[in-house]
PyMOL Python script that loads the backbone (N, CA, C, O; Angstrom):
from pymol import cmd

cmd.read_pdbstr("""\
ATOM      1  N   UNK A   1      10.246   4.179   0.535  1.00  0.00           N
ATOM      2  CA  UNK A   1       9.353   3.691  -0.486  1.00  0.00           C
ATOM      3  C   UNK A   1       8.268   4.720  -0.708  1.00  0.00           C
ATOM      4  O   UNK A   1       7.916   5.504   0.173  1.00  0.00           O
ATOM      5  N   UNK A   2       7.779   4.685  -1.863  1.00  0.00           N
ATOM      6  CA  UNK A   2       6.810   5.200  -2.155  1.00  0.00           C
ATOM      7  C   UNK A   2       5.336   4.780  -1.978  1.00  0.00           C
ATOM      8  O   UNK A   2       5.235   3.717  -2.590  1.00  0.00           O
ATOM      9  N   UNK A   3       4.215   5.084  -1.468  1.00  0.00           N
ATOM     10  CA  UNK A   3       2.859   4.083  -1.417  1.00  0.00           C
ATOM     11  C   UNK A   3       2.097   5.120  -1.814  1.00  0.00           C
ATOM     12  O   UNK A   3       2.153   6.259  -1.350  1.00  0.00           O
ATOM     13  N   UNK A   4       1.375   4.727  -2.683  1.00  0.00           N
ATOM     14  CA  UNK A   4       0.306   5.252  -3.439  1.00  0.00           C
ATOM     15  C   UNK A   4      -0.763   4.150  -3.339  1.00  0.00           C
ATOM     16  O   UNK A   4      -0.597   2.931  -3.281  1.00  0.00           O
ATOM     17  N   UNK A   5      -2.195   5.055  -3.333  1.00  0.00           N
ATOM     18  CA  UNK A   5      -3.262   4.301  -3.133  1.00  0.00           C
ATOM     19  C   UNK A   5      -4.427   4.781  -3.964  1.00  0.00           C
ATOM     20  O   UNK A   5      -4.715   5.882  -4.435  1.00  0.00           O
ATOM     21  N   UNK A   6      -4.922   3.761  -3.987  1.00  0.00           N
ATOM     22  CA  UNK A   6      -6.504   4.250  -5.242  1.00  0.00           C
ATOM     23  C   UNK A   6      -7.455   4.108  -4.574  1.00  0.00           C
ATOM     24  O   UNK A   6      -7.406   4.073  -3.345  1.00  0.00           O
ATOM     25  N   UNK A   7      -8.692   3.981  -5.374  1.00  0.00           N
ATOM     26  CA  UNK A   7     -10.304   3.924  -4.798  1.00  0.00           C
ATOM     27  C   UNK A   7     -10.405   4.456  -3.010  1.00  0.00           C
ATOM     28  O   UNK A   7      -9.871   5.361  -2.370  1.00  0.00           O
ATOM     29  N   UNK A   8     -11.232   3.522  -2.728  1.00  0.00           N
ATOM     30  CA  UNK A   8     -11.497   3.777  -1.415  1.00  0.00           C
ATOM     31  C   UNK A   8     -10.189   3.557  -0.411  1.00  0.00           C
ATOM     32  O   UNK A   8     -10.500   4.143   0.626  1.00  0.00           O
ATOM     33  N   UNK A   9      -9.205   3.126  -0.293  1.00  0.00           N
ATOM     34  CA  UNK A   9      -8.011   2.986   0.417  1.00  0.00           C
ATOM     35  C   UNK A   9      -7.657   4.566   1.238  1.00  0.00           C
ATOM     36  O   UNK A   9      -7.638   4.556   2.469  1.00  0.00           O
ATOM     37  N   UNK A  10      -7.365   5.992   0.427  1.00  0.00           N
ATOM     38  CA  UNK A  10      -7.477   7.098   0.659  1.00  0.00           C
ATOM     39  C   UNK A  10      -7.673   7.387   1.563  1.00  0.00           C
ATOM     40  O   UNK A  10      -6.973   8.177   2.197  1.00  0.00           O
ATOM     41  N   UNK A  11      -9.047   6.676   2.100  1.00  0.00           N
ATOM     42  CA  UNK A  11      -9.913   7.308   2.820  1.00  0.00           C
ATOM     43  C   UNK A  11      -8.573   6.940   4.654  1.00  0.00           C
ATOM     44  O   UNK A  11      -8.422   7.435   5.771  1.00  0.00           O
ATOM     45  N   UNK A  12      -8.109   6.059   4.006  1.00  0.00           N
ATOM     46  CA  UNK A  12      -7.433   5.476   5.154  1.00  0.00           C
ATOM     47  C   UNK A  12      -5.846   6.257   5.666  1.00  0.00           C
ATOM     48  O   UNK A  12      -5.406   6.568   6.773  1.00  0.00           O
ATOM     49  N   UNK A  13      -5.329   6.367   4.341  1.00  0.00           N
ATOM     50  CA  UNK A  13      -4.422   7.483   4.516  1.00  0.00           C
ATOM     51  C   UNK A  13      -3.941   8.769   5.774  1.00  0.00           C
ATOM     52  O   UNK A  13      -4.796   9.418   6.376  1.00  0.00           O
ATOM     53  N   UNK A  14      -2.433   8.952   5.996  1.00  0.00           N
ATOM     54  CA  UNK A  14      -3.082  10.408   6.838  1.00  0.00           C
ATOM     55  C   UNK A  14      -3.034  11.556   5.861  1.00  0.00           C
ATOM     56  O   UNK A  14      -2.304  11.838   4.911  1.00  0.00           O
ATOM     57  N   UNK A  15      -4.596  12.391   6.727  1.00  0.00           N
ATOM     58  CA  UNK A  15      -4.480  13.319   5.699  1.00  0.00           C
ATOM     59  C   UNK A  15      -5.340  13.005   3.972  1.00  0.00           C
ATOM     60  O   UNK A  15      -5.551  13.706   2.982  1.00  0.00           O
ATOM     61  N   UNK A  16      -5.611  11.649   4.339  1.00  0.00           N
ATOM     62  CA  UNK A  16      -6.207  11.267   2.930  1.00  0.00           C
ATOM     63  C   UNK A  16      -5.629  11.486   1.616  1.00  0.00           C
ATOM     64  O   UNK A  16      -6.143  11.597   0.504  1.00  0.00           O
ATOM     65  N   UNK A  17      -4.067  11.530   2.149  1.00  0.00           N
ATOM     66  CA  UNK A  17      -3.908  11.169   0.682  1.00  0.00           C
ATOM     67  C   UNK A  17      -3.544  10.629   0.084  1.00  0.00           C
ATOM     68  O   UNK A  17      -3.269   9.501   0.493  1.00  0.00           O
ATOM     69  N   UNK A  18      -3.250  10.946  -1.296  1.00  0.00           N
ATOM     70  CA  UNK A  18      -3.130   9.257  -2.385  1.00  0.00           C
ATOM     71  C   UNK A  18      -1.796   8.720  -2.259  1.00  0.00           C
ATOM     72  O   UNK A  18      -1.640   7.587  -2.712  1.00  0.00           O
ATOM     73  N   UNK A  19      -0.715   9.346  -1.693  1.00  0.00           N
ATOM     74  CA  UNK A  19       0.481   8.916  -1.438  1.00  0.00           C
ATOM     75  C   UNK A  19       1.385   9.617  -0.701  1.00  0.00           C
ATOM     76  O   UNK A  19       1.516  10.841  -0.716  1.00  0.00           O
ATOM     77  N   UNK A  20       2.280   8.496   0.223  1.00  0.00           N
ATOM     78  CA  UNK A  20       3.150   8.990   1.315  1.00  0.00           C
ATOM     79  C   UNK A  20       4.416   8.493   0.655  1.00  0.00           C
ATOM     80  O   UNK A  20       4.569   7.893  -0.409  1.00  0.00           O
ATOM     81  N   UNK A  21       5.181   8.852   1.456  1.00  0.00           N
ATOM     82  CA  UNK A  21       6.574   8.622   1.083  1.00  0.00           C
ATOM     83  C   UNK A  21       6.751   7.823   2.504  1.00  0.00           C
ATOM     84  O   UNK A  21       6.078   8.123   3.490  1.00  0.00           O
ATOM     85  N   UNK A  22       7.667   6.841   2.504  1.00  0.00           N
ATOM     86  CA  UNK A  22       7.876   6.073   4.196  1.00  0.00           C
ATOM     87  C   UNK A  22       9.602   5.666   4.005  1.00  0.00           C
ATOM     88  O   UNK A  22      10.160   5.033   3.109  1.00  0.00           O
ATOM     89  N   UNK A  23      10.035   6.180   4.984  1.00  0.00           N
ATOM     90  CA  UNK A  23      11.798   5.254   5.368  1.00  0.00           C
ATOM     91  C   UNK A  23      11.503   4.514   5.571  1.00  0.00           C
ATOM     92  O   UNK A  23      10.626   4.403   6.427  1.00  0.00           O
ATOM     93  N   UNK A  24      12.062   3.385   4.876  1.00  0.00           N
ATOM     94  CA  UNK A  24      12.277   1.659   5.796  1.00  0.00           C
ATOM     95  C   UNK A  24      13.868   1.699   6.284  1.00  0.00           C
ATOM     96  O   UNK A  24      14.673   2.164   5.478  1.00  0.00           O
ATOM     97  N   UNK A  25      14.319   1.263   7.481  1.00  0.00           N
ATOM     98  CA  UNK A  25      15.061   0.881   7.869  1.00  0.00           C
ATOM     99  C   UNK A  25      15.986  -0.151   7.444  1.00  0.00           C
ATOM    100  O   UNK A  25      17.214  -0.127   7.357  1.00  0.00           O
ATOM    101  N   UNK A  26      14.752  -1.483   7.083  1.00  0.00           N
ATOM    102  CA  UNK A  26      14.843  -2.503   6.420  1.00  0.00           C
ATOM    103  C   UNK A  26      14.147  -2.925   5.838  1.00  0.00           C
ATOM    104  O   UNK A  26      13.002  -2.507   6.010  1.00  0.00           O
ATOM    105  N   UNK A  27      14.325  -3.833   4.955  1.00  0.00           N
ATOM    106  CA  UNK A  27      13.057  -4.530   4.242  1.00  0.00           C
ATOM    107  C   UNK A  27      11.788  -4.863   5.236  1.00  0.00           C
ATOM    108  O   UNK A  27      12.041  -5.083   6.420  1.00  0.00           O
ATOM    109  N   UNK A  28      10.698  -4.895   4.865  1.00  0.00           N
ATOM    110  CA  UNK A  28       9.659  -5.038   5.938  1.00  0.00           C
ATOM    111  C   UNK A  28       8.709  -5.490   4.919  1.00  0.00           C
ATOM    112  O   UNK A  28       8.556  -5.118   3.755  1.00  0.00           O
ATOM    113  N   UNK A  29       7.896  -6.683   5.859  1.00  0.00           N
ATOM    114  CA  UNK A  29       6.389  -6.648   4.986  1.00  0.00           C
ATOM    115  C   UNK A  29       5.679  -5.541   4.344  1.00  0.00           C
ATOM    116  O   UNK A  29       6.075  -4.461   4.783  1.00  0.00           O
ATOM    117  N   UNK A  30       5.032  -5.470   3.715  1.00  0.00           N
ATOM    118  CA  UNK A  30       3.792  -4.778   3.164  1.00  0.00           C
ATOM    119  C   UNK A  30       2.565  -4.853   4.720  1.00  0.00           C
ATOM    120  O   UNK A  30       2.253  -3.965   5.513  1.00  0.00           O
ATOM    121  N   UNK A  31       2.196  -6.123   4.645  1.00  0.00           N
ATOM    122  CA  UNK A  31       1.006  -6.189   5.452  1.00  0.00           C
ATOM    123  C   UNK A  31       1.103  -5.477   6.723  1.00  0.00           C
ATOM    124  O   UNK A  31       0.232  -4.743   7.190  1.00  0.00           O
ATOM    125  N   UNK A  32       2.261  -5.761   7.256  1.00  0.00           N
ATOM    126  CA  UNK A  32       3.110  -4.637   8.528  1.00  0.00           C
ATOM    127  C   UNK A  32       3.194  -3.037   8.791  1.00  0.00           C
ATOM    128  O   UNK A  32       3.258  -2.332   9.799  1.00  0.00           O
ATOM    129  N   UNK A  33       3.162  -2.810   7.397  1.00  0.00           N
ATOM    130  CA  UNK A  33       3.017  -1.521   7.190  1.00  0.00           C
ATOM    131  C   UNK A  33       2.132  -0.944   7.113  1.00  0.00           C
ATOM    132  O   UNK A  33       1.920   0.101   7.729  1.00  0.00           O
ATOM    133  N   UNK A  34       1.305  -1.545   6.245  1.00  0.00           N
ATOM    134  CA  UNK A  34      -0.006  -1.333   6.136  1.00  0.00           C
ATOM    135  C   UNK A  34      -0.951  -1.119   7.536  1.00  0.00           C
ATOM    136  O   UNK A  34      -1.803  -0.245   7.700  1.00  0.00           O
ATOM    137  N   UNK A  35      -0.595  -2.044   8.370  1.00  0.00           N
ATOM    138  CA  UNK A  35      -1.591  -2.557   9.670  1.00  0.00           C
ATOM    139  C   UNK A  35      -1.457  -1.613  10.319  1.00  0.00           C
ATOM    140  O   UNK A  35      -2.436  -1.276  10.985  1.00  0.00           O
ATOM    141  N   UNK A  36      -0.091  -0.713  10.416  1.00  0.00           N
ATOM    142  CA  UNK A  36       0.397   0.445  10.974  1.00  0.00           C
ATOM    143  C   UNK A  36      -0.222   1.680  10.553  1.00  0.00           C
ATOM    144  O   UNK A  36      -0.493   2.686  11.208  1.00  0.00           O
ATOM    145  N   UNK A  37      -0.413   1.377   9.197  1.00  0.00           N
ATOM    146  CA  UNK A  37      -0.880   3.081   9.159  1.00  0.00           C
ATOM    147  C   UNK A  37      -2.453   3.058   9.185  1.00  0.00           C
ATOM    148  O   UNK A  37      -3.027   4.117   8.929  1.00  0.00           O
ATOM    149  N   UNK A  38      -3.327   1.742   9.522  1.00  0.00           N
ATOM    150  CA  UNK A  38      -4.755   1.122   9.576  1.00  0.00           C
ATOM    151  C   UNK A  38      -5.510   1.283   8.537  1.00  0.00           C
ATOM    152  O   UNK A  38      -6.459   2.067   8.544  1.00  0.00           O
ATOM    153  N   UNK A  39      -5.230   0.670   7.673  1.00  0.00           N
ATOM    154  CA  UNK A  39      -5.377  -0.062   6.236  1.00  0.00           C
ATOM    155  C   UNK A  39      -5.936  -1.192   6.355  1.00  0.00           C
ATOM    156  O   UNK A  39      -5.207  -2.070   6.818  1.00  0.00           O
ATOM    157  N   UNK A  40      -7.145  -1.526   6.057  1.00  0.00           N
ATOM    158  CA  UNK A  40      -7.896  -3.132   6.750  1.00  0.00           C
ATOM    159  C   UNK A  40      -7.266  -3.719   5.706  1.00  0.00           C
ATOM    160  O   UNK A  40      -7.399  -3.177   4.609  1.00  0.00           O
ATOM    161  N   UNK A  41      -6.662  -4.624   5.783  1.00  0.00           N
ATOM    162  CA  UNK A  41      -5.708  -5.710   5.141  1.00  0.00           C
ATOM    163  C   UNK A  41      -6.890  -6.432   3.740  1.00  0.00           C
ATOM    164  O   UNK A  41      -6.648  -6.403   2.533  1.00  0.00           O
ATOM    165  N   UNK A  42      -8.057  -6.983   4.371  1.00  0.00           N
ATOM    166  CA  UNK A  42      -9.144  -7.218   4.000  1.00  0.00           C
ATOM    167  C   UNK A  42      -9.905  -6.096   2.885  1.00  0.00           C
ATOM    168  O   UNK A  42     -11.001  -6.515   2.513  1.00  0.00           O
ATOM    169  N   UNK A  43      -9.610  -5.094   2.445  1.00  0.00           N
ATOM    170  CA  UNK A  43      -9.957  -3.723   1.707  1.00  0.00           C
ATOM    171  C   UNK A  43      -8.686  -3.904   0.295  1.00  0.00           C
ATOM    172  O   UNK A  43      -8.856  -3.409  -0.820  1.00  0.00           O
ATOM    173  N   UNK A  44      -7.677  -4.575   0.637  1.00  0.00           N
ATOM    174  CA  UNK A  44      -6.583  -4.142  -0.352  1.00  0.00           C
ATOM    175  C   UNK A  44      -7.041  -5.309  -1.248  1.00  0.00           C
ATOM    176  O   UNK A  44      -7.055  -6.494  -0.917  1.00  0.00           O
ATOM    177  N   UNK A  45      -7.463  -4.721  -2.595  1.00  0.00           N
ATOM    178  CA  UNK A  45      -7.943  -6.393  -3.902  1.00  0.00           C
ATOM    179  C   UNK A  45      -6.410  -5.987  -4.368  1.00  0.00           C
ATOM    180  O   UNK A  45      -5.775  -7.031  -4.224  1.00  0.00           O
ATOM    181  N   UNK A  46      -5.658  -5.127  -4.780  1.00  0.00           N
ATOM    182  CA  UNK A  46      -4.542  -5.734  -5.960  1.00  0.00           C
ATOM    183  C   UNK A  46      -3.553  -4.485  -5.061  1.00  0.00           C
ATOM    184  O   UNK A  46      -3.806  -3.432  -4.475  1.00  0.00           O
ATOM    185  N   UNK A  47      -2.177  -5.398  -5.386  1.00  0.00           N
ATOM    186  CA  UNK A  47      -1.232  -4.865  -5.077  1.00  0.00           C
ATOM    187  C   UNK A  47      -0.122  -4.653  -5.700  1.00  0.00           C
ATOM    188  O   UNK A  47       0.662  -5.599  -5.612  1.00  0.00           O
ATOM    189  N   UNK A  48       0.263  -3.710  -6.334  1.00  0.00           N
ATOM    190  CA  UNK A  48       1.355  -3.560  -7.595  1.00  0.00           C
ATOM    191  C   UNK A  48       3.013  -2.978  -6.998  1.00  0.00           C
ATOM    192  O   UNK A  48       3.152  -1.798  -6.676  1.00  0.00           O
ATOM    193  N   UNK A  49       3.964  -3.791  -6.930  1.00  0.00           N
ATOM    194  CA  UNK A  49       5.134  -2.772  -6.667  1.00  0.00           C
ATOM    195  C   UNK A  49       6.572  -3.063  -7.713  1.00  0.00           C
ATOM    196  O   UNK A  49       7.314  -4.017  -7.947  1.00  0.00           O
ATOM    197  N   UNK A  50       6.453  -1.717  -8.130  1.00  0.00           N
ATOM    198  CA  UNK A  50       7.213  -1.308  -9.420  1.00  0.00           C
ATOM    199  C   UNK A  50       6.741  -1.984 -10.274  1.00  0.00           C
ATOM    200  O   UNK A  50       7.346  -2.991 -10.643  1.00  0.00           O
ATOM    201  N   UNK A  51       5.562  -1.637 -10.815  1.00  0.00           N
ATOM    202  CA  UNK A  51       4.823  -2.355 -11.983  1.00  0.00           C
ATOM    203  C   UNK A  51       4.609  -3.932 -11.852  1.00  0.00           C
ATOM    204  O   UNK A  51       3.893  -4.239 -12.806  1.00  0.00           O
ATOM    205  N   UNK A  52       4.847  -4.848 -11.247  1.00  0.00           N
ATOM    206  CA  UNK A  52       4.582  -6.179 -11.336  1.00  0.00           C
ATOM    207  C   UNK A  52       3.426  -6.362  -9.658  1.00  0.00           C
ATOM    208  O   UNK A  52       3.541  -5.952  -8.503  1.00  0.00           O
ATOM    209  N   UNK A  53       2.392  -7.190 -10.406  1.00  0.00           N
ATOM    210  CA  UNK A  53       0.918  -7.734  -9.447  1.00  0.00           C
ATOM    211  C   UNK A  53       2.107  -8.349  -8.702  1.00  0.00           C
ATOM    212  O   UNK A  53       3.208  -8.707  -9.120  1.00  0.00           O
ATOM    213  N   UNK A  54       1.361  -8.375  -7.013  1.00  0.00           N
ATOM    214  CA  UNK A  54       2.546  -9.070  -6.067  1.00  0.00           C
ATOM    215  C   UNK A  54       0.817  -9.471  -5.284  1.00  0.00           C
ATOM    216  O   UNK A  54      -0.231  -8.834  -5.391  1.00  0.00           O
ATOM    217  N   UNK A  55       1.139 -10.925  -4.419  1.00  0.00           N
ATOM    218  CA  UNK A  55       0.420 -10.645  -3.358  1.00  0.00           C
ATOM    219  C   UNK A  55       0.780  -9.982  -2.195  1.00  0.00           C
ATOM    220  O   UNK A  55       1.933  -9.615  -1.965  1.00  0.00           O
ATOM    221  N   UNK A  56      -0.040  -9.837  -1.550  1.00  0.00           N
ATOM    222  CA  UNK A  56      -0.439  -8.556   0.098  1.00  0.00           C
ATOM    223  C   UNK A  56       0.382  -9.516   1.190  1.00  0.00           C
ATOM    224  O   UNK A  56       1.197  -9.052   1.987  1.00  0.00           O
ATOM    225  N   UNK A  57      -0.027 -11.177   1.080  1.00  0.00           N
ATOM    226  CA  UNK A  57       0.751 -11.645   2.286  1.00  0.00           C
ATOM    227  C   UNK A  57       1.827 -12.137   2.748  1.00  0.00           C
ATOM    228  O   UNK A  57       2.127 -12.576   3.858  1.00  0.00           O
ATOM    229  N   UNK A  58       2.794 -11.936   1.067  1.00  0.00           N
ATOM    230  CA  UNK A  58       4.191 -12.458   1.415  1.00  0.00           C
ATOM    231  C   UNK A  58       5.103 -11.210   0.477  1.00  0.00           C
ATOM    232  O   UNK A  58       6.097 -11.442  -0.210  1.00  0.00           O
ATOM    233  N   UNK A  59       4.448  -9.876   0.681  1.00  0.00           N
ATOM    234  CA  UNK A  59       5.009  -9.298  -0.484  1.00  0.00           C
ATOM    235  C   UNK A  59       6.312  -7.989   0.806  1.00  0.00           C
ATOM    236  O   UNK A  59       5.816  -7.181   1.592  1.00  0.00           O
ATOM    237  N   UNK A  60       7.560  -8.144   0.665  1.00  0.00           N
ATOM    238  CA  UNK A  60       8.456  -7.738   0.996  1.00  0.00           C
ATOM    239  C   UNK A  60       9.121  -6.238   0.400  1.00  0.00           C
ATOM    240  O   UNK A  60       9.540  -6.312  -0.755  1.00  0.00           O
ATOM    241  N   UNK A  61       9.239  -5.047   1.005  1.00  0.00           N
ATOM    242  CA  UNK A  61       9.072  -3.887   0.297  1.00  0.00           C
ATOM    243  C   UNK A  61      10.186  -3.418   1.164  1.00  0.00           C
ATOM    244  O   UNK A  61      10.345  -3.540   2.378  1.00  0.00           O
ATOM    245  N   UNK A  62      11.175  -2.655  -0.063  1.00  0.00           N
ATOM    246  CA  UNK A  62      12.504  -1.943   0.718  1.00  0.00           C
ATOM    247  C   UNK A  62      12.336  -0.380   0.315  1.00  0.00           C
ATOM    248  O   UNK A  62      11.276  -0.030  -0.205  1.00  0.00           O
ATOM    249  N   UNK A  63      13.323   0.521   0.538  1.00  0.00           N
ATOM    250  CA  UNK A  63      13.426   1.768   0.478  1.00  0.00           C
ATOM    251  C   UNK A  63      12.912   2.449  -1.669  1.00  0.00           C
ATOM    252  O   UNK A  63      12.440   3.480  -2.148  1.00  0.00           O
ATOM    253  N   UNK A  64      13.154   1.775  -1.952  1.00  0.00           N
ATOM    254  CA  UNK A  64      13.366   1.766  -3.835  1.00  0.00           C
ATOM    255  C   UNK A  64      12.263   1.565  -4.333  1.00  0.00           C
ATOM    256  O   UNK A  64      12.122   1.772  -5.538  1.00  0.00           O
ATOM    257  N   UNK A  65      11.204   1.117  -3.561  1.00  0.00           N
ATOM    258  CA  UNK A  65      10.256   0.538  -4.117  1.00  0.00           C
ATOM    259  C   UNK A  65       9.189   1.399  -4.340  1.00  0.00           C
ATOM    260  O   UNK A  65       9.002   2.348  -3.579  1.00  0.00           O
ATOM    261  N   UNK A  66       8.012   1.049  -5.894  1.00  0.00           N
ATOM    262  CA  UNK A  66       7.090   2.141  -5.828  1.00  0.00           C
ATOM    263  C   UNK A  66       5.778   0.987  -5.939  1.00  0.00           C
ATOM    264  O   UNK A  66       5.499   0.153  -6.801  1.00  0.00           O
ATOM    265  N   UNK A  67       5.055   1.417  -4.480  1.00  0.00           N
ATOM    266  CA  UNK A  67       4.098   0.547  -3.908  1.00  0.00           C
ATOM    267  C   UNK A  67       3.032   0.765  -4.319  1.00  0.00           C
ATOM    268  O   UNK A  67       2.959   1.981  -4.141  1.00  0.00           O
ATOM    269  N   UNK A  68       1.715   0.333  -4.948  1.00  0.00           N
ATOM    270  CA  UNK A  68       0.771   0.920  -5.172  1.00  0.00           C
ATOM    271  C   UNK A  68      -0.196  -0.207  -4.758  1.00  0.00           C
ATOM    272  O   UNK A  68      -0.112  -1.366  -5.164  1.00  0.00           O
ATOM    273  N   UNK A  69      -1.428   0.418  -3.623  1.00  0.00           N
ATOM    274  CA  UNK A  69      -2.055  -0.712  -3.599  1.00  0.00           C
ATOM    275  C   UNK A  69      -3.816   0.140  -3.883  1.00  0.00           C
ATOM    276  O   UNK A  69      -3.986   1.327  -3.606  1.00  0.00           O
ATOM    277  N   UNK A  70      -4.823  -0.662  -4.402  1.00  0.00           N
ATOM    278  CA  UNK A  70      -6.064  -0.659  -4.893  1.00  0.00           C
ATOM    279  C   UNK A  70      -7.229  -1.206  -4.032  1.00  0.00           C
ATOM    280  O   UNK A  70      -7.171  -2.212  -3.326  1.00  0.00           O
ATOM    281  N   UNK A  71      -8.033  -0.590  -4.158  1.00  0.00           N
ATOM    282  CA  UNK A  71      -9.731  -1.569  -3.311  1.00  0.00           C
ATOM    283  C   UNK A  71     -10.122  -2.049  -4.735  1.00  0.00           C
ATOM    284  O   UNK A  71      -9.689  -1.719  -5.840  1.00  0.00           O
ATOM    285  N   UNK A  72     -11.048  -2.906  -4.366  1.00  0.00           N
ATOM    286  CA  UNK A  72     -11.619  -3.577  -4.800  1.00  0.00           C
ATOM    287  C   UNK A  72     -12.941  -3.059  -6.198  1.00  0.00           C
ATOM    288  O   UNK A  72     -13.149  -3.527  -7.318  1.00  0.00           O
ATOM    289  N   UNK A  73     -13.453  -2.157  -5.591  1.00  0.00           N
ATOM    290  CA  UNK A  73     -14.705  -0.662  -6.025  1.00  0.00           C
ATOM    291  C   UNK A  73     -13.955   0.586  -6.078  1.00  0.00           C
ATOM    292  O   UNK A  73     -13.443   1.115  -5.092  1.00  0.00           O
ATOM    293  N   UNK A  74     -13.907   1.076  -7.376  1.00  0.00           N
ATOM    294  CA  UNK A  74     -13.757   2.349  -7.389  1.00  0.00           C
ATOM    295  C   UNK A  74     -14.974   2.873  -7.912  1.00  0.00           C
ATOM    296  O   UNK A  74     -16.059   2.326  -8.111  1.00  0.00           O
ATOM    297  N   UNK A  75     -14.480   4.337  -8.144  1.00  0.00           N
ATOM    298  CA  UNK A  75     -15.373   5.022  -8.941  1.00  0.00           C
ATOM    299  C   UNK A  75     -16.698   5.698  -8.046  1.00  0.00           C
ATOM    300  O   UNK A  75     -16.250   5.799  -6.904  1.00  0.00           O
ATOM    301  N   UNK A  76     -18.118   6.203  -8.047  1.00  0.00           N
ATOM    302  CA  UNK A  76     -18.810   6.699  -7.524  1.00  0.00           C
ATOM    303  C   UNK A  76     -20.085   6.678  -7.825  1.00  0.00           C
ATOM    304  O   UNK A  76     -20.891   7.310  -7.143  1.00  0.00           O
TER     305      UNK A  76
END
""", "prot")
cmd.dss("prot")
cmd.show_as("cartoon", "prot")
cmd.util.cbc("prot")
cmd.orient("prot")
């Protein structure tokens, strides 16, 4: 999958940046993944994968997928 991230999220990233590429094995949560790469669960306001709003706590993400998740505040 693809994960791309906006605003303040970045900061969380390795390397800080706006997007990783990740193997899934299998389908896997979002929130799972997230918790892994230490992403405060609590920081993510909108979560988009392959263009359609999904929520963060039941949202299921396989190899195909293009993940994009957002904070809440952007900008500076």
């Amino acid at each position: 999958m693809k994960l791309y991230t906006g605003g303040y999220l970045t900061f969380y990233m390795p390397r800080k940046a706006h997007s990783l590429d990740i193997i899934l094995e299998d389908p896997r949560l979002l929130s799972e993944i997230l918790l892994e790469l230490a992403v405060p669960l609590a920081e993510v306001h909108l979560v988009a994968i392959n263009g359609e709003v999904r929520e963060l706590e039941d949202t299921i993400v396989q190899n195909t997928d293009d993940v994009r998740i957002y904070s809440s505040v952007n900008g500076g």
